[in-house]
C-alpha positions as CSV (number, residue, x, y, z in Angstrom):
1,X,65.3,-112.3,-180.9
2,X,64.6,-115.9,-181.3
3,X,65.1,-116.0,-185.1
4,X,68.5,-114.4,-184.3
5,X,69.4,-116.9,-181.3
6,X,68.4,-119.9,-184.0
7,X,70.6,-118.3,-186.9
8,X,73.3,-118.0,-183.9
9,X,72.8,-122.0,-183.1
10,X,73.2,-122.6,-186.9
11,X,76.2,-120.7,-187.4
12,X,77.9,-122.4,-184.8
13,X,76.6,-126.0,-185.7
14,X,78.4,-124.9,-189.1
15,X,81.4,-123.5,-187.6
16,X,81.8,-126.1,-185.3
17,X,82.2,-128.9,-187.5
18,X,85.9,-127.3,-188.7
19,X,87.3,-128.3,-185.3
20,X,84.9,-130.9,-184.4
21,X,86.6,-132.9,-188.3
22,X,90.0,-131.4,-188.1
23,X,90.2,-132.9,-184.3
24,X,88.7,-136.3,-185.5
25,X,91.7,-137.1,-188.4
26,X,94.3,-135.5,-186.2
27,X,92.9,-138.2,-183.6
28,X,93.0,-140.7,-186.6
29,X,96.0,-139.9,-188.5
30,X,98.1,-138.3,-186.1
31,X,100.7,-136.0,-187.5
32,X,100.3,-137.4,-191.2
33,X,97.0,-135.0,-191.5
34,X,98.9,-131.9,-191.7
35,X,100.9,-131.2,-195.0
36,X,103.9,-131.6,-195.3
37,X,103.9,-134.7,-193.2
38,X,105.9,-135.0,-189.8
39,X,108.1,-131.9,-191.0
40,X,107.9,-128.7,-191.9
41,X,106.0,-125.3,-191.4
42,X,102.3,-126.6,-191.5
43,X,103.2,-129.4,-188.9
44,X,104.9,-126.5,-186.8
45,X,102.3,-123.8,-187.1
46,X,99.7,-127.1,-185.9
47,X,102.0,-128.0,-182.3
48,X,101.8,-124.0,-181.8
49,X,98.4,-123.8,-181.9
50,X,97.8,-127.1,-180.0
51,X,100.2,-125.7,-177.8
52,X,98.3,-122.4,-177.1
53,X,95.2,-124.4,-176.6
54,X,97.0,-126.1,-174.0
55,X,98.5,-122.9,-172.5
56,X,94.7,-121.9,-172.2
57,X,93.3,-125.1,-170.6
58,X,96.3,-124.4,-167.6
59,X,95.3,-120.7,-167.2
60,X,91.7,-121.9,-167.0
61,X,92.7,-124.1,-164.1
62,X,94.7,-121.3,-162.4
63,X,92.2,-119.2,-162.6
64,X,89.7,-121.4,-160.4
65,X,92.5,-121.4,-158.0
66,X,91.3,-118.9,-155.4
67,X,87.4,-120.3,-155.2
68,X,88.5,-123.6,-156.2
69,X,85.3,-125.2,-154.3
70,X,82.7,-123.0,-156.7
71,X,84.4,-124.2,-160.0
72,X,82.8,-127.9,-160.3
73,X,81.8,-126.8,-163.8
74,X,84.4,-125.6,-165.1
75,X,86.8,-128.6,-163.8
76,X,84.8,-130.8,-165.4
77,X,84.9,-129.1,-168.5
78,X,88.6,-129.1,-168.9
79,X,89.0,-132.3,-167.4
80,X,86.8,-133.8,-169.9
81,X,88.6,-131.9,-172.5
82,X,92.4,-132.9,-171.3
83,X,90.5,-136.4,-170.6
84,X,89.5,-136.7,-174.4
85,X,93.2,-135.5,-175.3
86,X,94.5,-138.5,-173.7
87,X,92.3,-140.7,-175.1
88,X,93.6,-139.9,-178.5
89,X,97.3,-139.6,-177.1
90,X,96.2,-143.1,-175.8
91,X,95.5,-144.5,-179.5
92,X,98.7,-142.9,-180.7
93,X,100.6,-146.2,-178.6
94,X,99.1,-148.7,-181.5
95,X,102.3,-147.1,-183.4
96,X,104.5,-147.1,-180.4
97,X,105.5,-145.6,-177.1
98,X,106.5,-141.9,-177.4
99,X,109.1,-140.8,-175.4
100,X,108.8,-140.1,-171.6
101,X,107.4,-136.1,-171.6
102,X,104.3,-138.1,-173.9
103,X,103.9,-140.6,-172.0
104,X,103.9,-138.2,-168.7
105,X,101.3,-136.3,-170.7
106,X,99.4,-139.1,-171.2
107,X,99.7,-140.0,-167.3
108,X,98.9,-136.3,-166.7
109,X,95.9,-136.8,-168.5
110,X,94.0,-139.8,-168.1
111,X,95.1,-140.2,-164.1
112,X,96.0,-137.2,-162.6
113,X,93.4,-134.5,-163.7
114,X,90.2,-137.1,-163.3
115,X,91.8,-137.4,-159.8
116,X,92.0,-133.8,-159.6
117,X,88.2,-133.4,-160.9
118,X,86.8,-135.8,-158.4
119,X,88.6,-134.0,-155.1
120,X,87.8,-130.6,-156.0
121,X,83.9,-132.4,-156.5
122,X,84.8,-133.9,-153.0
123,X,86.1,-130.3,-151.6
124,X,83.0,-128.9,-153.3
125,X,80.2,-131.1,-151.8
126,X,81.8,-130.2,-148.1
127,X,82.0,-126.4,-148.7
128,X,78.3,-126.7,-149.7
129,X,77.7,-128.8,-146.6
130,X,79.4,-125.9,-143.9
């Protein structure tokens, strides 16, 4: 079993560098790293799949919904994931301000769900504390 756990760890080291470098330029380059530039079909198949990995990060939250107070992993998990997001939506402003539904975004994820992270930590701590 172990050498099967260590050829597990080494597949996904490998595997994970495709979206570990394809996040990195799309941080860097911003829409210019897909072909085709700012239009056509490769830059709308990359918003779709963004857009479904976004989709998933809400259901994730949802889902903690009804034990909210036993989800402090998790929370921090997607908050450091939507956190990161922002951080690169964040660098995006060197080329100028998107318009309003970004910068919302970018409110949405560098304010709001830190905030959201440290009351559900706060809500957590007292539930442990009943």
């Amino acid at each position: 079993m172990s050498a099967e756990r260590r050829l597990l760890q080494f597949v996904v080291a490998i595997a994970g560098c495709v979206p570990v470098f394809a996040g990195l330029l799309g941080m860097i380059k911003g829409a210019s790293m897909v072909p085709d530039g700012a239009d056509g079909l490769s830059l709308d198949s990359h918003v779709r799949y963004l857009s479904g990995l976004l989709f998933a990060i809400g259901l994730a939250f949802w889902f903690s919904i009804p034990r909210i107070e036993t989800h402090g992993r998790r929370f921090r998990l997607l908050t450091a994931i939507v956190f990161v997001g922002g951080v690169a939506r964040l660098a995006g402003l060197a080329y100028g301000v998107p318009p309003a539904p970004m910068v919302f975004g970018l409110g949405m994820e560098l304010i709001v769900t830190p905030l959201l992270c440290l009351w559900q930590a706060r809500i957590a701590r007292h539930h442990r504390h009943e």
